[in-house]
C-alpha positions as CSV (number, residue, x, y, z in Angstrom):
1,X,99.1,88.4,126.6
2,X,100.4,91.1,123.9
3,X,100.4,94.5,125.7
4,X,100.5,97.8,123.8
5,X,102.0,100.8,126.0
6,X,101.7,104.4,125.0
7,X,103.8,103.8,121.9
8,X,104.2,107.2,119.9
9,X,106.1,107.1,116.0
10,X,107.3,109.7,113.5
11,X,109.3,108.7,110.4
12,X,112.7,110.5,110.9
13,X,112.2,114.3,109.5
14,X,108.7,114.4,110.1
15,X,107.4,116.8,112.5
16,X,103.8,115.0,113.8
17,X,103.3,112.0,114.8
18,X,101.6,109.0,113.1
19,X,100.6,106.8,115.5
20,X,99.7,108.9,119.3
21,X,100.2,107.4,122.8
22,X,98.3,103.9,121.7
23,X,97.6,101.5,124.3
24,X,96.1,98.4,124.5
25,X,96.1,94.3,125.5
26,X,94.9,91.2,123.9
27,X,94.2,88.0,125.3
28,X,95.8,84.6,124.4
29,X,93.5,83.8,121.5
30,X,91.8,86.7,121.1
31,X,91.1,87.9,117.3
32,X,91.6,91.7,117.7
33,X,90.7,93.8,114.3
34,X,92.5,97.2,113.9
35,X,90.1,99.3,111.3
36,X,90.1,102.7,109.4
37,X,90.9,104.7,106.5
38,X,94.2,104.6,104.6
39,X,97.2,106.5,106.2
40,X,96.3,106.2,109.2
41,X,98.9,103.9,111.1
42,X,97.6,100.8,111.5
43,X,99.9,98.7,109.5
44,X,103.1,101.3,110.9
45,X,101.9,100.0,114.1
46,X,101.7,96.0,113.0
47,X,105.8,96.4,112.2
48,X,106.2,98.1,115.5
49,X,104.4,95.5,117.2
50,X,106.4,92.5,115.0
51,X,110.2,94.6,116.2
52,X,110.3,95.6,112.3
53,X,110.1,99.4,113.4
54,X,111.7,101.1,116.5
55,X,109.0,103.2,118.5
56,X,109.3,107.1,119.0
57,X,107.8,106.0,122.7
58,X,106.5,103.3,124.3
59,X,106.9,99.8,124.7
60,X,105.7,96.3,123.5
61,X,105.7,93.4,125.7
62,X,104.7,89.7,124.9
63,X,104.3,88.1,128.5
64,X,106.8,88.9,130.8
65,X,109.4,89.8,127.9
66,X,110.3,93.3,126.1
67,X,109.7,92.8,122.3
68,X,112.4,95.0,121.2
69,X,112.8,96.9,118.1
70,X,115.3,96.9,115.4
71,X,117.7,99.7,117.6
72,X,118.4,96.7,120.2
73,X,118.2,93.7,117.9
74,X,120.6,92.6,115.6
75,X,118.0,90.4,113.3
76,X,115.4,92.9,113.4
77,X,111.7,90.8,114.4
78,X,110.8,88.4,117.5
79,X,110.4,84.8,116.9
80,X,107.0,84.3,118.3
81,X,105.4,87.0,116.2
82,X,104.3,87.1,112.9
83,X,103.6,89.6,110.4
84,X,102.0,88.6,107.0
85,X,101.5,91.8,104.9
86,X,101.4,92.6,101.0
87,X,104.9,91.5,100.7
88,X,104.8,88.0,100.8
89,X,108.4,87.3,101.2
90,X,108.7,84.1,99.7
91,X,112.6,82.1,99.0
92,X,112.4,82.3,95.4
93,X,114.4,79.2,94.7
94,X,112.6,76.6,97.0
95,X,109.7,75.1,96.6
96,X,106.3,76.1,97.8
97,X,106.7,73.0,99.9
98,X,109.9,74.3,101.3
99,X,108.5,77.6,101.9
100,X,105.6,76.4,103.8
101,X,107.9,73.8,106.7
102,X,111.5,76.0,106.6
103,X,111.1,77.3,109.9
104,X,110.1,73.7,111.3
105,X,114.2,72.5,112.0
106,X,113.1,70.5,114.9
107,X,110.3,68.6,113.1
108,X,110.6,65.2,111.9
109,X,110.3,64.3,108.1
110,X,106.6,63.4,109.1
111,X,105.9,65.9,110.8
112,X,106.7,68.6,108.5
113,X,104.3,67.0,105.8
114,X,101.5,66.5,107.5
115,X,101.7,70.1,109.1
116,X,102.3,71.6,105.5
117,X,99.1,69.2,104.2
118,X,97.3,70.3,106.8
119,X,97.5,73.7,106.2
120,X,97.7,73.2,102.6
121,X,94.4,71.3,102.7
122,X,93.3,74.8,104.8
123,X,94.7,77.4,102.1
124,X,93.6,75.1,99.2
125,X,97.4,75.3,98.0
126,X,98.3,71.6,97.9
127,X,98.3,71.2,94.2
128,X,101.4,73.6,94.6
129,X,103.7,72.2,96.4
130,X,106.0,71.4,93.7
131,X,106.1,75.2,91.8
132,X,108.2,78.2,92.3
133,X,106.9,81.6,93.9
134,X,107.7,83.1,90.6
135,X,104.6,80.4,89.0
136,X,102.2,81.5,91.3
137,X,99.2,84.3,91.5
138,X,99.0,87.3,93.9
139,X,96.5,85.5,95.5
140,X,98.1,82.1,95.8
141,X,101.5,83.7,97.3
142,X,99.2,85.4,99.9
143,X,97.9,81.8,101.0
144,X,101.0,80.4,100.9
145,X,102.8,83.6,103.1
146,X,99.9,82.6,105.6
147,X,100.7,78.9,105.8
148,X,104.3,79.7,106.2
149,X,103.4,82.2,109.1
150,X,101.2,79.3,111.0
151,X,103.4,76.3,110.2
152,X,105.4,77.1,113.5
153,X,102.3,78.3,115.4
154,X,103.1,81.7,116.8
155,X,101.6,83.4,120.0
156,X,101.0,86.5,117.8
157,X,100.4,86.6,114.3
158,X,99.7,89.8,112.9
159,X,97.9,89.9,109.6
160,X,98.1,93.0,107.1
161,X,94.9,92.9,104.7
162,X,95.9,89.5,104.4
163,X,93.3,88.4,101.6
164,X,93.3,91.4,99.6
165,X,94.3,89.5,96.7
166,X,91.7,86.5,96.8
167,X,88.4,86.6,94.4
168,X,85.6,87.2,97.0
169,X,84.7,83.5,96.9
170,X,88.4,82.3,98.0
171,X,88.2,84.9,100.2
172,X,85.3,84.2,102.2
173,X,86.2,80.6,102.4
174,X,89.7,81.1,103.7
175,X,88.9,83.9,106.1
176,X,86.7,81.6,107.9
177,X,89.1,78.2,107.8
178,X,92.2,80.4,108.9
179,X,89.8,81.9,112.0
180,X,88.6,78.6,112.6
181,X,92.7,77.2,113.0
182,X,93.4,80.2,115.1
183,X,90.7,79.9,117.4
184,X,91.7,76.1,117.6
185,X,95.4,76.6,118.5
186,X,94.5,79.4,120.8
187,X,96.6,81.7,118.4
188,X,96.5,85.5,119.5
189,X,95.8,88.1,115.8
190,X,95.9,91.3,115.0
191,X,94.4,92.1,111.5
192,X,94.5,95.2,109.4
193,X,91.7,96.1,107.0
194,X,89.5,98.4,105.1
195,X,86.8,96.5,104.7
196,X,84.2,97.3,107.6
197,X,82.6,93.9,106.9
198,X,85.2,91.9,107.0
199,X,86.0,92.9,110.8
200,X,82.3,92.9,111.9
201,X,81.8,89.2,110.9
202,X,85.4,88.0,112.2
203,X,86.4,90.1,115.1
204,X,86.2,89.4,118.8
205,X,86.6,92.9,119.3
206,X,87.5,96.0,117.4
207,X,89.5,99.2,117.5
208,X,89.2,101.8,115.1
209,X,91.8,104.0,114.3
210,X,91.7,108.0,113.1
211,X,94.8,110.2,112.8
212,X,97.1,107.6,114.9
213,X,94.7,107.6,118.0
214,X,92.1,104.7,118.6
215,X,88.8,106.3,118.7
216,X,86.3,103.6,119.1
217,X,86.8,100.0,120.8
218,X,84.7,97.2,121.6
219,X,82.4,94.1,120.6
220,X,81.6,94.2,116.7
221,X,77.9,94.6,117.4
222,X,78.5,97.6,119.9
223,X,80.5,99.6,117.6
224,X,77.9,99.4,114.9
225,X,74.7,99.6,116.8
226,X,76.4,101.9,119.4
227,X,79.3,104.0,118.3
228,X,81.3,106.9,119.9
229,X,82.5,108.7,116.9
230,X,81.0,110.0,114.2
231,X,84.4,108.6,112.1
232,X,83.7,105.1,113.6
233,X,80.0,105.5,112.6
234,X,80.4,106.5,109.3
235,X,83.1,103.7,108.7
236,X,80.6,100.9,109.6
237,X,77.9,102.0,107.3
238,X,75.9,104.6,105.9
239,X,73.9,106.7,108.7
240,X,70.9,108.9,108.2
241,X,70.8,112.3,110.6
242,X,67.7,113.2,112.4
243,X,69.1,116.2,114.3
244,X,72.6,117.2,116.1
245,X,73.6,114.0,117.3
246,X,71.0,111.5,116.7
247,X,71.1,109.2,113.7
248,X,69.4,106.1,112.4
249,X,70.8,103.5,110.0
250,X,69.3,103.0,106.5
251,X,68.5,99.5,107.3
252,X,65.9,100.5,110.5
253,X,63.8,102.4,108.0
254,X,60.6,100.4,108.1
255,X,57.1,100.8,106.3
256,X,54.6,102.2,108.4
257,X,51.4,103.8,107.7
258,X,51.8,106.1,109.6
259,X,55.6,107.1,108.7
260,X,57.3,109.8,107.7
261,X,56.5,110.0,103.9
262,X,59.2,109.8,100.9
263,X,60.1,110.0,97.6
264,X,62.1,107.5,95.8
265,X,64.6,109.5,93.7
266,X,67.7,107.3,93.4
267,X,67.5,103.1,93.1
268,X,70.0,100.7,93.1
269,X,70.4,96.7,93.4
270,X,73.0,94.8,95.6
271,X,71.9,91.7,95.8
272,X,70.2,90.5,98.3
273,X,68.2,94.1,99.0
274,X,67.8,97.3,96.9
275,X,69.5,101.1,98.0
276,X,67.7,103.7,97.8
277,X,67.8,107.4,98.1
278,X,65.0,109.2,99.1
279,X,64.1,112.7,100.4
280,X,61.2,115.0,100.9
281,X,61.1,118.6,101.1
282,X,63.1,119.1,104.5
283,X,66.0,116.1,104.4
284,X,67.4,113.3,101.8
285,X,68.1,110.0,103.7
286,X,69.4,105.8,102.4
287,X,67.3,103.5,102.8
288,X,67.8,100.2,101.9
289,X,64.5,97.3,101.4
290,X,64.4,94.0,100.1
291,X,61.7,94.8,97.8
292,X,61.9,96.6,94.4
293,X,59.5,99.9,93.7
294,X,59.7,102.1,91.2
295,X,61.2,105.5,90.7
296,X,59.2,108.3,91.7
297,X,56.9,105.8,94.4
298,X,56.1,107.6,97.7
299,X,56.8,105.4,100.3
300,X,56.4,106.2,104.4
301,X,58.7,105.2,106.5
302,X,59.3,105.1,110.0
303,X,61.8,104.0,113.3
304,X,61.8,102.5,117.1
305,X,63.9,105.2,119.4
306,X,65.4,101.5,120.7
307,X,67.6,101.6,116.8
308,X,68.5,105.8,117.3
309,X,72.1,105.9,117.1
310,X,73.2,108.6,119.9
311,X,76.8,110.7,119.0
312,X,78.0,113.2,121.3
């Protein structure tokens, strides 16, 4: 169990703090996602975590032991946690191959292949064992920074928008093999991202973060059907107000005779449904339908109470 205790940080000079009296646990194996805007201290946190960056306040603690930060340690990190983030940090002489098994010293010859082939076969990177760092893609380094990370399972691996640089296909498909591996070998992650979708499909459970503080926590489906911020709310899709603290998403809007009527004054397609905005003469809401009308169409629309979000 990773446990998180009232840890406070400020960057030397600064007067305010960046991340405030955050406190949390996660389980062996649990897939935790930290999300929010930019700025607001989720990957400053990850280092802190990893004993990359010395807390204000606070404490981290992997079991029974003090994860200690660079002040106390002289190689600054802890050996059974891992942080991938945007820098990749690749040996630029070795091969891929010998990026991938360099921490596995007490592996045979053997072993080390078929663990880098396994999770070369994962990552889709096999066909680059043999190059340099230097002949690889942004994308490609980030799979192979993630192999390296998992060749040596860890008991924490904390992952910082780790495939921002993968074509949404890639992405998709690696996302959901890496999950599967981690779920498999009981691995315990922390994850950084932007993207609210990303964290509602993947996470066991969620914590949203606003101005250094967590504001919102819990199952992925309670903190979109259910949220207690408006920040969290808005962050998780768009919301439509129906007076001081009562919303409805987009998505409940449903034809009904004997609706609320609308005009359609803004269309656009995404796919698998169409966006709209529409508004009458008292309020301008989203609404998204998978069918296509026309500019202009009145359409009436209504909601169950049971899909009211309630913010207080």
């Amino acid at each position: 169990m990773l446990k998180v205790n009232s840890v406070n940080f400020k960057y030397p000079g600064k007067r305010n703090l960046l991340i405030k009296k955050v406190r949390f646990q996660v389980n062996k194996g649990e897939q935790l996602y930290l999300c929010g805007k930019s700025g607001q201290g989720k990957s400053t946190l990850l280092k802190i975590i990893a004993g990359l960056l010395e807390p204000t306040a606070g404490t981290i603690r992997l079991g029974n032991e003090r994860v200690f930060g660079p002040k106390f340690s002289l190689v600054p990190g802890h050996e059974e946690i891992k942080l991938v983030n945007q820098e990749f940090k690749l040996m630029a002489n070795h091969t891929i191959f010998e990026n991938i098994i360099h921490h596995l010293d007490y592996y045979t010859a053997k072993q080390k292949s078929q663990r880098a082939k396994q999770l070369g076969s994962i990552l889709e990177i096999t066909h680059l064992f043999e190059k340099l760092p230097k002949e690889l893609s942004g994308g490609e380094k980030q799979r192979v920074a993630i192999a390296r990370a998992l060749a040596l399972p860890p008991k924490v691996l904390l992952l910082d928008e780790p495939f921002a640089h993968l074509d949404f296909q890639t992405q998709e498909k690696t996302q959901g093999l890496v999950n599967d591996l981690l779920r498999e070998e009981k691995i315990t992650s922390i994850t950084v991202t932007h993207h609210p979708i990303d964290a509602l499909r993947n996470a066991d459970r969620i914590m949203f973060f606003h101005n250094g503080e967590i504001r919102d926590e819990g199952a992925p489906e309670r903190l979109y059907k259910n949220p207690k911020t408006k920040e969290s709310a808005y962050f998780f899709g768009p919301l439509n107000q129906i007076e001081d603290g009562l919303f409805i998403r987009p998505e409940s809007l449903l034809e009904s005779k004997n609706g609320i009527e609308f005009t359609i004054i803004k269309k656009q397609f995404a796919g698998q449904f169409w966006e709209y905005e529409i508004e009458n003469d008292k309020i301008k809401w989203d609404w998204v339908s998978s069918l296509e009308f026309n500019l202009n169409t009145s359409v009436k629309l209504s909601f169950s109470e049971a899909k009211m979000i309630r913010i207080t």
